[in-house]
N, C-alpha and C positions, 0 to 999 in steps of 0.2 A: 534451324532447330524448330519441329515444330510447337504450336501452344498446346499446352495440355490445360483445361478445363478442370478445376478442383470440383469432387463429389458435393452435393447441395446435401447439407446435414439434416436431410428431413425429418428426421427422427426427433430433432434438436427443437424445440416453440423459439421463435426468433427474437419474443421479447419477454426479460423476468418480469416478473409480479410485478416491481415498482417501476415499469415503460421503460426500460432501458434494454437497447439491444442486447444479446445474449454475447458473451464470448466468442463461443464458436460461430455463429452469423458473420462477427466482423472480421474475425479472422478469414471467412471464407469470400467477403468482400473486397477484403485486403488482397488474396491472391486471384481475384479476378481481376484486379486494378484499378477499381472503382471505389476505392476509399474515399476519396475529396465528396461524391454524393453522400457517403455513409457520416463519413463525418461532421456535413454542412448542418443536418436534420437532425441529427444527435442531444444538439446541445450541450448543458452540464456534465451529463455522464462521461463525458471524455476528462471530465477537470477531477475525478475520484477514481480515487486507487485504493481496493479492500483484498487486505490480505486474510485466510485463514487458517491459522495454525490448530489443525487439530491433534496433531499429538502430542505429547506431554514435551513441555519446553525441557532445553537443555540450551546451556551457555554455548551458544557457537553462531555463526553467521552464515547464511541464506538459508533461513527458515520456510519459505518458499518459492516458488518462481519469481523471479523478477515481473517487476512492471512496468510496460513499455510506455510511455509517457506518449499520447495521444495529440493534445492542447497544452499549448503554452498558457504559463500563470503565475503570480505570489503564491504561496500556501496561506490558507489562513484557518486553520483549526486542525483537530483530530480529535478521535475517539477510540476507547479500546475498553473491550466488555471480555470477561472472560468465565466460561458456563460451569468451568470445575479453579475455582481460585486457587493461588499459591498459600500456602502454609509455612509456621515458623519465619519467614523471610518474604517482603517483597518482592515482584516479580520483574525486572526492567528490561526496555526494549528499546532499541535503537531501529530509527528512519535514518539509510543512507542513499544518496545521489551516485547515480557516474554517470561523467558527458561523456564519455572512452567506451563505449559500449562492456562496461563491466573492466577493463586494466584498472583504473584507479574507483576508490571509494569516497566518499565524505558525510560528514552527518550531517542534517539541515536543522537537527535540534541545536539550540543556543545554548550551550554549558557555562552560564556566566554568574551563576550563584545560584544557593541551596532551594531559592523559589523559581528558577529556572535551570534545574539541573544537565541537562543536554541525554535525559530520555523520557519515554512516557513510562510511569509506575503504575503498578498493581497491587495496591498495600496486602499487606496478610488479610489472607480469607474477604477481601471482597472481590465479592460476583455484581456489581454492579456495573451501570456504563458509567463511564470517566470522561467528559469532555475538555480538552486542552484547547484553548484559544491562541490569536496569535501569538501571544508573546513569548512563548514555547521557540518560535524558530529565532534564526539568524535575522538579524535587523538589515544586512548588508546582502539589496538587493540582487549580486549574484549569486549567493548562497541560500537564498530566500525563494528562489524563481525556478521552474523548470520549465525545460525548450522540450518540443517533437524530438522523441525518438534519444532520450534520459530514460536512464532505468532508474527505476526501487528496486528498495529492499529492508528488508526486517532482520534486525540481529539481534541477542539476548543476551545480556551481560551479567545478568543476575536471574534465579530462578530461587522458587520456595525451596525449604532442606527437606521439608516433611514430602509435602505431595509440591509438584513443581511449576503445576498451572494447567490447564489444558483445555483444549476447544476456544483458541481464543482470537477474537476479532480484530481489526486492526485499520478505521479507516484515515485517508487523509485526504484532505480537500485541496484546491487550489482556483483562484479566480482571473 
């Protein structure tokens, strides 16, 4: 079989605004088989996964592409800002893990009481950023951790009744 050479996205600037290589870069480094350079030089950027939801939430799960887990790590924070807030109601979201490449699911939020409820919230009508610290996840470091090649993903369990949230961000760290 011969190799076929993936097209150089030159249309594509290799790195966004905040020095981190672009999506389509890695992915086009990934299929040239020179990931382990790409990754070495990288840094942090492999330890954050940002989702965006730009259209209006509705209660269902995979809000967007999954995310392929780059760099192993603990989680230890998140944040979620969202440009058009929910109304009448809350807006809540779930962060879930699979080591199955997507068969099975699980949340890495801690559901263990009403100050750690097991999502991130969006109260009525705020458009502010929310920062959640560790205590948010699972204490039980293999629920707590993600390995190379773990996906995310973002679910919504709850949405406003009036307007339901939208344009909204979603990142999470890991060290």
């Amino acid at each position: 079989m011969p190799t076929v050479t993936p097209c150089v996205p030159h249309k594509t600037p290799m790195y966004e605004k905040d020095g981190a290589m672009s999506r389509t870069w890695i992915i086009f480094f990934e299929r040239l088989g020179r990931w382990d350079e790409i990754h070495n030089t990288a840094g942090d950027t492999n330890r954050k996964a940002t989702f965006v939801l730009k259209r209006e939430l509705e209660v269902e799960d995979d809000l967007t592409n999954h995310y392929i887990v780059r760099a192993p790590g603990a989680f230890y924070d998140a944040a979620i800002k969202a440009k058009t807030a929910p109304t009448d109601a809350a807006a809540r979201l779930v962060i879930e893990r699979s080591t199955d490449e997507g068969g099975t699911w699980f949340t890495v939020l801690n559901p263990l009481d009403e100050e750690t409820p097991g999502y991130l919230e969006i109260p009525d009508g705020d458009d502010t950023l929310i920062l959640f610290d560790r205590s948010i996840f699972y204490d039980e470091p293999l629920i707590a951790r993600v390995n190379v090649d773990d996906l995310l993903r973002i679910n919504c369990i709850q949405c406003g009744s009036t307007l339901p949230g939208q344009d909204i961000t979603v990142v999470i760290r890991w060290e």
